[in-house]
VEXVO-745815 format. One record per residue: x negated, y, z of N, C-alpha, C in turn; residue in one letter. Coordinates in steps of 0.2 Angstrom, whole numbers, plus 5000, padded with zeros to 4 digits. Layout:
BEGIN
XYZXYZXYZa/...
***
This chain:
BEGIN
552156214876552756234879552756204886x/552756254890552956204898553656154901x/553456124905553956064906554856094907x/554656144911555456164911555556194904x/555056234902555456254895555756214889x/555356154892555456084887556356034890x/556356054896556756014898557556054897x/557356134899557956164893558356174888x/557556174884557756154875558056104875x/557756024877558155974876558855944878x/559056024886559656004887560256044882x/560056094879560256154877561056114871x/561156054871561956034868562356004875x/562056004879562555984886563256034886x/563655984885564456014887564955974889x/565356004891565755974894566555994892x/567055944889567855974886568255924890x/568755924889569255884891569255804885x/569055814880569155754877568155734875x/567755764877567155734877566455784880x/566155724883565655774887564955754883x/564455774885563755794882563155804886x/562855754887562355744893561655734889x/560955754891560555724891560555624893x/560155604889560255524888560055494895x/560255464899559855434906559155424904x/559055364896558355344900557755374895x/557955434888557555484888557655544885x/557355594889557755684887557755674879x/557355654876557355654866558055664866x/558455614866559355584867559655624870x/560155624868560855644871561255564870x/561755574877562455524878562855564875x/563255544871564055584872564555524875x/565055564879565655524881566155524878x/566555504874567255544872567755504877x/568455544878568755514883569155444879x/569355394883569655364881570255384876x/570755444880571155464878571155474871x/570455524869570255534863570155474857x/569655424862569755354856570355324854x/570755314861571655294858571755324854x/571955394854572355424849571855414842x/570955414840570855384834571055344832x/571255304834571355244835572155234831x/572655234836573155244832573255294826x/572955334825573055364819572655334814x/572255304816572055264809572555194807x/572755174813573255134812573955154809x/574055204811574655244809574855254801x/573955264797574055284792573555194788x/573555144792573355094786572855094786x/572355124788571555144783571255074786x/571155024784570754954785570154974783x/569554914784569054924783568854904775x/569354874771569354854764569654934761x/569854974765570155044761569655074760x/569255074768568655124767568155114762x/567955024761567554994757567655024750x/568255014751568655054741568755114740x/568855144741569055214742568555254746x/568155294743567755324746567755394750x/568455424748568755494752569055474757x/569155434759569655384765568755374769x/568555404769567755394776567955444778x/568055514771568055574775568755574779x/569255534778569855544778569755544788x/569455474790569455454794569155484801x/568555534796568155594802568555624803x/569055664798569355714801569955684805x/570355624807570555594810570055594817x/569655574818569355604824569355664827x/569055724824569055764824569755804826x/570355774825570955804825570955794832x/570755734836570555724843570355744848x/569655774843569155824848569155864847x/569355904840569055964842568755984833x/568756034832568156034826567656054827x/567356074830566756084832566356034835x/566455994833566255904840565955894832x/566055884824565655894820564855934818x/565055984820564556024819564056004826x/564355984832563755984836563455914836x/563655874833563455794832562855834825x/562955864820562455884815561955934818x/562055994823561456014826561055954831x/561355944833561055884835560555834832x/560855784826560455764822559755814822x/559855874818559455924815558855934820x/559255944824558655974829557955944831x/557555964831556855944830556755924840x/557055954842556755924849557055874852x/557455834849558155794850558055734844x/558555764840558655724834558955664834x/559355644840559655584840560255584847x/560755544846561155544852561655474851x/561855444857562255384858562855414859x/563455344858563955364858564255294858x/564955294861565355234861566055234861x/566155164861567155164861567355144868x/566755154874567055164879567355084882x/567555034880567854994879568554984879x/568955034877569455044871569854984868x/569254964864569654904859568754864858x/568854794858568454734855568354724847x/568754774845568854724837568254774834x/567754724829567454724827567454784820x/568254794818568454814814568654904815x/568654884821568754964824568054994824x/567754954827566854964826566655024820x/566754974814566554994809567055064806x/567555054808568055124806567855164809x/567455164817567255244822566655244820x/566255194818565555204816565555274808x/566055234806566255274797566455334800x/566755364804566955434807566355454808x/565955434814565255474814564755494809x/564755424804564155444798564555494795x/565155494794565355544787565555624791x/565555624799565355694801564755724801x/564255674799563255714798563255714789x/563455684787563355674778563755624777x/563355564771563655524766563255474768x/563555434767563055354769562855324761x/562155294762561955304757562055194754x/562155174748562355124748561755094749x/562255034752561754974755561754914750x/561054914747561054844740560954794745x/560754784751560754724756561454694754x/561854734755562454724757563054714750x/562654774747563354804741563754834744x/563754864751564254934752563854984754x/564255014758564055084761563755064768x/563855014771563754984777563554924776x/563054904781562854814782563054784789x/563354714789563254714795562954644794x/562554624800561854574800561954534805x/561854474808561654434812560854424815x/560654424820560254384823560454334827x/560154254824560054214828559454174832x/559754114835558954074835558654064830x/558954034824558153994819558754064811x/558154074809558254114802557754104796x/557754124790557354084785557254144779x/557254204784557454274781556654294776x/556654344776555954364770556054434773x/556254444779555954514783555954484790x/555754534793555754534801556354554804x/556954574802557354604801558054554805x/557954484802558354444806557954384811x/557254394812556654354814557054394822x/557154344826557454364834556854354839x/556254324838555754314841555254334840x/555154404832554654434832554854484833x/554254524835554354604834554554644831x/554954664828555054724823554854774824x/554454794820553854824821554054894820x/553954964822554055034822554055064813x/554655084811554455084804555155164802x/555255174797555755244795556255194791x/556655214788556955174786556955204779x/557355184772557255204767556855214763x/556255184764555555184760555555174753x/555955114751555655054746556355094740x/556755144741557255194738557155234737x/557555254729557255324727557655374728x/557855364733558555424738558455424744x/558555514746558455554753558755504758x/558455474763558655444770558555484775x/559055514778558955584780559055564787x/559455514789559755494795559955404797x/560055384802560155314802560455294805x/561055244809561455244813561455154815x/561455154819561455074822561655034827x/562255024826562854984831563054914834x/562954914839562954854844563654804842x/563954764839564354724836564654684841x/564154634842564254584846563654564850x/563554544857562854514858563154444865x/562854384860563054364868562554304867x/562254294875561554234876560954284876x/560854354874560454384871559954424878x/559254424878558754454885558354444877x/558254534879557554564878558054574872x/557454604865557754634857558154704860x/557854744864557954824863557754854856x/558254914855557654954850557155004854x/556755014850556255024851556255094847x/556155144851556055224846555555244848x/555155284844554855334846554755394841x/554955464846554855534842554255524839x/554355564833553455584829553155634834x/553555664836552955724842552755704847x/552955644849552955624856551955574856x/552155534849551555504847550755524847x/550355494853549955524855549255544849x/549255484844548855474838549155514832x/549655574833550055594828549155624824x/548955684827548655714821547755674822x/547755634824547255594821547455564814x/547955544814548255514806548455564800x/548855604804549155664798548455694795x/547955694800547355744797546755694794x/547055644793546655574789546855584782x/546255574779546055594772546455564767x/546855484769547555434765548255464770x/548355514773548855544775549255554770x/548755594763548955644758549155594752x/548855534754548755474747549655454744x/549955444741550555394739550355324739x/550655284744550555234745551255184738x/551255124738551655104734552055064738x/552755044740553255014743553654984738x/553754904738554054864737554654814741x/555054804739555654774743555554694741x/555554644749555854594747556354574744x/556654524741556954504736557954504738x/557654494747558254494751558554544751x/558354614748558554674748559154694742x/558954654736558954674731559154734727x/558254754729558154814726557454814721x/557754804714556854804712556654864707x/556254904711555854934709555254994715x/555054984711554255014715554355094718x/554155094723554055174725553455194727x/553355284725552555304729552855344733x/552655334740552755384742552255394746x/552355454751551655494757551955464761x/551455454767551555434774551855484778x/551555554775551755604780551955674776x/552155714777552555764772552655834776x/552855874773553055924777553855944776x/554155944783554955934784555156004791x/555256054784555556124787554856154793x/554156144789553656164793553556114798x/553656064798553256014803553355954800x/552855904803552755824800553555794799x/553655774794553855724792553655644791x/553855564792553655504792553955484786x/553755414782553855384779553355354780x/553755254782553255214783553355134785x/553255074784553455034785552954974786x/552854934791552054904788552254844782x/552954814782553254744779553154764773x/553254834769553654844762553154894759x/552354904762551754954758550954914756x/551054944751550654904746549954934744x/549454934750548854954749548454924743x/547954974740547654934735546754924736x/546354944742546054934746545854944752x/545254894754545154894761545154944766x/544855004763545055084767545855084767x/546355084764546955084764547255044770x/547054984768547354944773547254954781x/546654974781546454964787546655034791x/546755084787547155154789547855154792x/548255074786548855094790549055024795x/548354984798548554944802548354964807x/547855014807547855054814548355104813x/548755134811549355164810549855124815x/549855074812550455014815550355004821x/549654994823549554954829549655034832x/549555104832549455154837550155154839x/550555154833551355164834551755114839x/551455054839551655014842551455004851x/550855024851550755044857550655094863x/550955164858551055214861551455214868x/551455244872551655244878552155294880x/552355324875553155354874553655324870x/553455274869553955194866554555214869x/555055214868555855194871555955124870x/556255084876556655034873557255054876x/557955074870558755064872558855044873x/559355024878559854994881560555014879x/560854964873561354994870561954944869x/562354964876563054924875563354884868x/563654834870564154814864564954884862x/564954894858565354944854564755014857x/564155034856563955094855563655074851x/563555144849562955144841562555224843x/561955214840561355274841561355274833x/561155364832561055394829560555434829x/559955404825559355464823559355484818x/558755544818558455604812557655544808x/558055504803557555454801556755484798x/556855564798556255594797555755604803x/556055604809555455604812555655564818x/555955504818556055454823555655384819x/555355344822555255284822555555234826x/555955194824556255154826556055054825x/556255034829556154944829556554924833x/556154844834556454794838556054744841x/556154774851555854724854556054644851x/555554584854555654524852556254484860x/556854454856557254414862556854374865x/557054344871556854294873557154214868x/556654184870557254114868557654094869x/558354074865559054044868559354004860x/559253954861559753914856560453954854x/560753974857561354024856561554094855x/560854124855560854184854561254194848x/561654254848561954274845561854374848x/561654404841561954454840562154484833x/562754544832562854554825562754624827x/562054674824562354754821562554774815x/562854834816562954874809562554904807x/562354944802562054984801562155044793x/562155084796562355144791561755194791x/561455224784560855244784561155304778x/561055374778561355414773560955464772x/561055534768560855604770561355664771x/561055694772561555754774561455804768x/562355824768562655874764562555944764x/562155974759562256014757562756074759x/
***
């Protein structure tokens, strides 16, 4: 496909309303920004306040998530659902930012606009980290973690999410909480198409294999999964893939998926985000690869995301 052709497929959900606009992402076309107006997040805002919904409501009651989209939506619009899930879906895209604008500080509104957005693509899927629908995590200076996950100094390595689980991870969401003292620890994305060593791998002979995925203990999930590296998702490549949580059972094995890791990781359409405090990004965890750059050093470092991980409904 030629560049312009590429460059207006990707712009092809740009809009513009009164209560929220729709850009290509500044630092890469895969992305879309959306804006919503202030006006629009006040008025959420009070009307979730209006009707009570705490974050202890949404935790218990599971129709009070949907309750809360549609509380958005009364905002913007109904249609501002459906182009949030074309968007997901879309294969030259598949991901878009979004934020509270700076609106409101409170970490609890976070979570109740994050819980709007997941519940207008699908259903968030439970978090055994957590034991909710949602986690929300720390990184500091020193940790004593059994992933990479809360390690601020290592690389979080390019990986999909929902591996080590025997349920559809269709999409992933990941919101900036709190950050302060914090240089360097971008995420790190990159499209499966973008990836220059895609069909070196896909057309490698353990592409086809069922590898076995196991979860650290931090997770509390215990049981073994097989799954593919690579799949077929609506006619083109699908990913599944982690290097922390896959359990080769030979040398050829291992050494497929550490040139695997190492390709993904040095590829040269690597994104690294830049994602304010109160925004959260949104990708298609089938053909996005996601990480985390390493911080610099800071005895104070402090940062808290969210994270919400689900599939889409039927």
């Amino acid at each position: 496909m030629a560049i312009v052709e590429k460059q207006k497929q990707r712009g092809k959900f740009e809009t513009k309303t009164k209560m929220y606009e729709v850009n290509v992402h500044p630092q890469t076309d895969r992305l879309y920004y959306i804006q919503l107006s202030k006006e629009a997040i006040q008025g959420f805002l009070n009307a979730v306040k209006a009707e009570n919904y705490s974050v202890q409501h949404l935790e218990y009651t599971p129709y009070a998530r949907l309750i809360v989209a549609s509380m958005l939506l009364d905002q913007v619009g109904d249609e501002f659902g459906e182009l949030l899930r074309n968007i997901v879906h879309d294969r030259e895209s598949g991901g878009f930012t979004i934020g509270l604008e700076g609106v409101t500080k409170d970490t609890d509104e976070y979570v109740i606009f994050s819980t709007a957005i997941s519940y207008l693509l699908g259903s968030s899927n439970f978090d055994s980290m957590s034991g909710k629908y949602y986690a929300r995590f720390s990184v500091k200076h020193t940790d004593n973690s059994d992933s990479y996950l809360r390690q601020a100094y290592r690389l979080f390595t390019l990986h999909t999410d929902g591996t080590f689980v025997d349920e559809p991870t269709d999409w992933l969401l990941m919101m900036k909480m709190v950050e302060e003292n914090a240089r360097g620890g971008e995420s790190r994305l990159l499209h499966l198409d973008d990836w220059k060593d895609l069909d070196k791998f896909l057309n490698h002979p353990l592409s086809s294999h069922k590898f076995t995925y196991k979860a650290p203990s931090s997770k509390n999930v215990d049981q073994e999964i097989q799954r593919l590296t690579f799949f077929n998702y609506n006619n083109k490549p699908g990913a599944c893939f982690i290097d922390q949580f896959v359990y080769p059972e030979t040398i050829e094995e291992a050494k497929y998926l550490r040139d695997l890791s190492h390709s993904l990781e040095t590829d040269e359409s690597v994104t690294e985000l830049e994602l304010p405090v109160g925004d959260l990004v949104v990708i298609n965890n089938i053909f996005w690869f996601h990480g985390r750059a390493a911080f610099e050093g800071n005895p104070n470092l402090n940062r808290e995301l969210l994270r919400q991980r689900g599939r889409f409904n039927q």
